[in-house]
LUMLO-119918 format. One record per atom (N, C-alpha, C): z, x, y. Coordinates in steps of 0.001 Angstrom, whole numbers, plus 500000, padded with zeros to 6 digits. Each point is the difference from the previous one (the first is absolute). Layout:
ZXY;...
REM end
This chain:
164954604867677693;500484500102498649;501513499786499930;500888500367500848;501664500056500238;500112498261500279;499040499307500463;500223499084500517;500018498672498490;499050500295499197;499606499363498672;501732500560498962;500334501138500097;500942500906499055;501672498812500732;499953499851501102;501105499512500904;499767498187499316;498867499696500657;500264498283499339;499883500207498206;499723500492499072;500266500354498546;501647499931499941;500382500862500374;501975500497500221;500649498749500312;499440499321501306;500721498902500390;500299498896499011;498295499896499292;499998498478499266;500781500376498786;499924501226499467;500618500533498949;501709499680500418;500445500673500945;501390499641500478;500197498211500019;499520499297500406;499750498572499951;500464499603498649;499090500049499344;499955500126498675;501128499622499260;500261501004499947;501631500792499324;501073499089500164;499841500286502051;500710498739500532;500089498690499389;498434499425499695;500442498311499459;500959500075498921;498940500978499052;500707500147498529;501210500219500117;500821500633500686;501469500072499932;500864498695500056;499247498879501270;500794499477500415;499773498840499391;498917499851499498;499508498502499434;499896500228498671;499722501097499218;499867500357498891;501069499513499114;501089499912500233;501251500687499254;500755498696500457;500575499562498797;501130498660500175;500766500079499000;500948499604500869;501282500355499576;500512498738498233;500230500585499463;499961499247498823;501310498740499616;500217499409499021;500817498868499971;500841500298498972;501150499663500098;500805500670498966;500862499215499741;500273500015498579;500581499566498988;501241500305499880;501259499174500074;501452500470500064;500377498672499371;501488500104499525;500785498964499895;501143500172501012;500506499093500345;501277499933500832;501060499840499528;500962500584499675;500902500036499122;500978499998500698;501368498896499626;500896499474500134;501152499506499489;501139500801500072;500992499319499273;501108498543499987;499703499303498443;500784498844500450;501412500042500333;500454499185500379;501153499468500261;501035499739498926;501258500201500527;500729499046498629;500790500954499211;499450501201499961;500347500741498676;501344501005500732;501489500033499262;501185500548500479;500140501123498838;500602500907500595;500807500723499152;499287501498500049;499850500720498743;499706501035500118;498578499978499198;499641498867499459;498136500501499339;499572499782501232;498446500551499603;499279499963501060;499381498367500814;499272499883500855;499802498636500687;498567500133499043;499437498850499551;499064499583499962;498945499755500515;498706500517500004;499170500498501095;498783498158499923;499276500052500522;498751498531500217;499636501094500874;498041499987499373;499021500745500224;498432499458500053;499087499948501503;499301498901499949;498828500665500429;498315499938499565;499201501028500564;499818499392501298;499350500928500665;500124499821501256;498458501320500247;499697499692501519;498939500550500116;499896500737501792;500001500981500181;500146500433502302;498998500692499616;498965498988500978;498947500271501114;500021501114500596;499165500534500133;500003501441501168;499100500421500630;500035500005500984;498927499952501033;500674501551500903;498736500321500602;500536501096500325;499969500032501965;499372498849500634;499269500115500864;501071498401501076;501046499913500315;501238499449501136;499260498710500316;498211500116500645;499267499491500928;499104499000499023;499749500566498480;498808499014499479;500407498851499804;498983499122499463;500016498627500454;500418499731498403;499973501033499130;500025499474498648;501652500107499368;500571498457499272;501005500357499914;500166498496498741;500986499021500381;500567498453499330;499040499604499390;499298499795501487;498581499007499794;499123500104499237;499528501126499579;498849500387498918;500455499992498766;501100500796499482;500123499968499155;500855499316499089;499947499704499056;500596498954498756;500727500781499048;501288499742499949;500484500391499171;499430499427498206;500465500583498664;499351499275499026;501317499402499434;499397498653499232;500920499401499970;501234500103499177;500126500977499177;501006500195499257;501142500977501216;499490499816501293;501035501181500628;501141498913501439;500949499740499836;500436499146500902;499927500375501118;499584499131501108;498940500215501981;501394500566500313;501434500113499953;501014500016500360;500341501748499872;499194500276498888;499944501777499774;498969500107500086;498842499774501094;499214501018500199;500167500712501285;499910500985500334;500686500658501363;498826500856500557;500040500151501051;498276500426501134;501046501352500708;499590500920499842;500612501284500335;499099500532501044;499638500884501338;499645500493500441;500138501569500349;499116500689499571;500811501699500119;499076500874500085;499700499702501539;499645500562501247;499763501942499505;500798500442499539;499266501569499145;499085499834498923;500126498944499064;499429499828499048;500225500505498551;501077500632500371;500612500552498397;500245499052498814;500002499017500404;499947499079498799;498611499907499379;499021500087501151;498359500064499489;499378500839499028;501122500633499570;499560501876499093;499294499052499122;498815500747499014;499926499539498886;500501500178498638;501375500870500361;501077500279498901;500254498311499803;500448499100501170;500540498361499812;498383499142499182;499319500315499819;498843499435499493;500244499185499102;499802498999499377;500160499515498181;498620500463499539;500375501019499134;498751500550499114;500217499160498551;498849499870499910;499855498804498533;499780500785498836;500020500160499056;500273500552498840;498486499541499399;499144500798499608;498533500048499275;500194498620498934;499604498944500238;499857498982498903;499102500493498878;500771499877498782;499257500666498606;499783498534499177;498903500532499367;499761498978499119;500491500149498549;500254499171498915;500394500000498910;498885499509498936;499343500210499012;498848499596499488;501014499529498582;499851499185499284;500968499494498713;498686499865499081;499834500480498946;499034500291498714;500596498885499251;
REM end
């Protein structure tokens, strides 16, 4: 009976295991890169140029997944998209998530 209770625990521990590690990906996030122009003297402020931009995040140094797969969309210039790696995974929280806002409908009489 200890012997049935022991492989239960294990596969259960297993388990958990995949789900942790395969479960959970690290999400894509939405930034602009912001930059100030040139040119501007004196005492106002510099003039900022602001462009969206998009960093990859992977949480895992070794996977194979990175450039190659994925496509940036086309309104985002290949020049700002940036592939981050972070090996703790704190960027993976799902506080960084993009949560979408409930699409409502409008009915017009």
């Amino acid at each position: 009976m200890t012997d049935i209770a022991t492989i239960y625990k294990l596969s259960l521990v297993a388990l958990t295991y995949v789900v942790q590690v395969y479960g959970t990906s690290c999400p894509v996030l939405d930034c602009w890169f912001v930059q100030e122009k040139s040119g501007r003297g004196g005492g106002f402020p510099a003039a900022m140029s602001q462009e969206k931009s998009l960093i990859y995040v992977r949480s895992d140094p070794d996977s194979a997944g990175g450039k190659s797969e994925r496509r940036p969309p086309a309104d985002i210039n290949p020049a700002r998209v940036y592939y981050v790696t972070d090996p703790g995974a704190s960027l993976c929280s799902s506080s960084f998530s993009h949560q979408r806002a409930p699409s409502r409908s409008l009915s017009v009489k």
